[in-house]
N, C-alpha and C positions, 0 to 999 in steps of 0.2 A: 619266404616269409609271408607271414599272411598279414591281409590290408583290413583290421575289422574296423580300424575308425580312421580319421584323420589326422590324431595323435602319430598312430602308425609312420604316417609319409615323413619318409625323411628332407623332401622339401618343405614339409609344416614346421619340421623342428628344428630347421637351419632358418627358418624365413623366423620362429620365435629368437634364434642367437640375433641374428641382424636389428629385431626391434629392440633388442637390451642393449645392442650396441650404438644402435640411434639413440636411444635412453640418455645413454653413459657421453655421448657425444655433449646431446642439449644440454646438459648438466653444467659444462664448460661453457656455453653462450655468455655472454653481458647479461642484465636484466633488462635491457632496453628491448630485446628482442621476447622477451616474455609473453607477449601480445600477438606477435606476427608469424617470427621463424620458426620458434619454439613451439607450437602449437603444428603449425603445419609438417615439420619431420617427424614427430608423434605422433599424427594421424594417418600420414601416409605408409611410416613404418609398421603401424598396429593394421591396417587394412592388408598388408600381404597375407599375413597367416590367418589375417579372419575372411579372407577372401576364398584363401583354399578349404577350411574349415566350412563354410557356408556352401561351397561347389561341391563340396566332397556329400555334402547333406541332402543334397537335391537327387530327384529323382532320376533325371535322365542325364545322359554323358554331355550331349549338345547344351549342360546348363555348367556342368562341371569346367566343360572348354570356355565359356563365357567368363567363366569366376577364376581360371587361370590366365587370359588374357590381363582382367583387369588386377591383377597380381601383378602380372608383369610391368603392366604401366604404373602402378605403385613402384616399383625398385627402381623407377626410371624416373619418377617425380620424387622419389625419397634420393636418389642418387643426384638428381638436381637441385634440391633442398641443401644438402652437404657439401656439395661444390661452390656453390654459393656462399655456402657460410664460410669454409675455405678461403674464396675470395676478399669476403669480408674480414679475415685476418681473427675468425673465430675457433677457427680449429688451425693444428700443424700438420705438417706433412704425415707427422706419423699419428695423430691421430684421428687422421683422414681414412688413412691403408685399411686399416682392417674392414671398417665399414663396407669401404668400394670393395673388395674383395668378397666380402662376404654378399655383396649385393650382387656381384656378376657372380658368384657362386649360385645362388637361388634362382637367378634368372635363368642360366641357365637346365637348370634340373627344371623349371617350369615347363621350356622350349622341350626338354627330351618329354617331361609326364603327356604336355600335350599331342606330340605326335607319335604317342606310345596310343593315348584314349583314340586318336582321330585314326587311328591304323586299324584299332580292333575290330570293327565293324569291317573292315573292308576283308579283314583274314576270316572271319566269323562268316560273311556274305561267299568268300573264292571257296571256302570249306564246302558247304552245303554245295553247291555250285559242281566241284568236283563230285560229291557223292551223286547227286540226281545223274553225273553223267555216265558213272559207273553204276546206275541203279538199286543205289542204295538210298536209302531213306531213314 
C-alpha cells in the first residue's frame, strides 16, 4: 500500500475511532464537569491524530518521531483522563473497555510506526555501507 497522506496511516485512522470514542464517552459526564474533564479528554483525544497528521507533514523523519512521541503521551493522558472519570463513577465498566482498548490499540501501532521510521535510516546507511564494500556505487 502506498502512504500518499496521513489519511493513509492506519494508526491515523484508529487514533480518529478512539477520539469519537472519547467524544461518545464525555457525552455521558454530569454537567459539573463541563468546564474541567470534559474539555480536557477532548483535547487530549483530538491531539493524537493531529499529532500524527502534523509529523506526517513535516519534513524530516527526526520531526515525524517527535510528533509520534507526543501521540503517545496523549493516549496516556487521554487514558488517564478516562480512568479518572471511571473513578469518579462517570463512566461503567463497559463503557470504559472499548476506549482503553482502543487506546492501547494505537499506542501500540505508534511504538511499531516509530521503530519502523527510527530503523530506516539505519537499513538505508548498512545498504550503501555494503555496496561501497563490494564497490559499487
Amino acid at each position: 500500500m502506498t502512504i500518499n497522506s496521513y489519511r493513509d496511516l492506519e494508526v491515523w485512522q484508529l487514533a480518529m475511532q478512539l477520539a469519537h470514542a472519547a467524544y461518545d464517552c464525555t457525552n455521558l459526564f454530569p454537567s459539573i464537569e463541563r468546564f474541567v474533564l470534559l474539555p480536557q479528554v477532548r483535547r487530549a483525544a483530538l491531539s493524537i491524530p493531529a499529532n500524527i497528521a502534523e509529523g506526517r507533514g513535516r519534513e524530516h523523519t527526526g520531526d515525524f518521531l517527535s510528533f509520534i512521541s507526543t501521540s503517545r503521551g496523549s493516549v496516556q493522558e487521554l487514558e488517564t483522563h478516562l480512568l479518572f472519570a471511571h473513578q469518579r463513577h462517570h463512566l461503567t465498566d463497559a463503557q470504559l473497555q472499548h476506549p482503553l482498548e482502543l487506546a492501547d490499540h494505537v499506542s501500540r501501532k505508534l511504538w511499531r510506526l516509530r521503530q519502523t521510521l527510527t530503523a530506516q535510516p539505519r537499513r538505508a546507511a548498512r545498504g550503501s555501507l555494503l555496496a561501497r564494500r563490494r564497490g559499487e556505487r
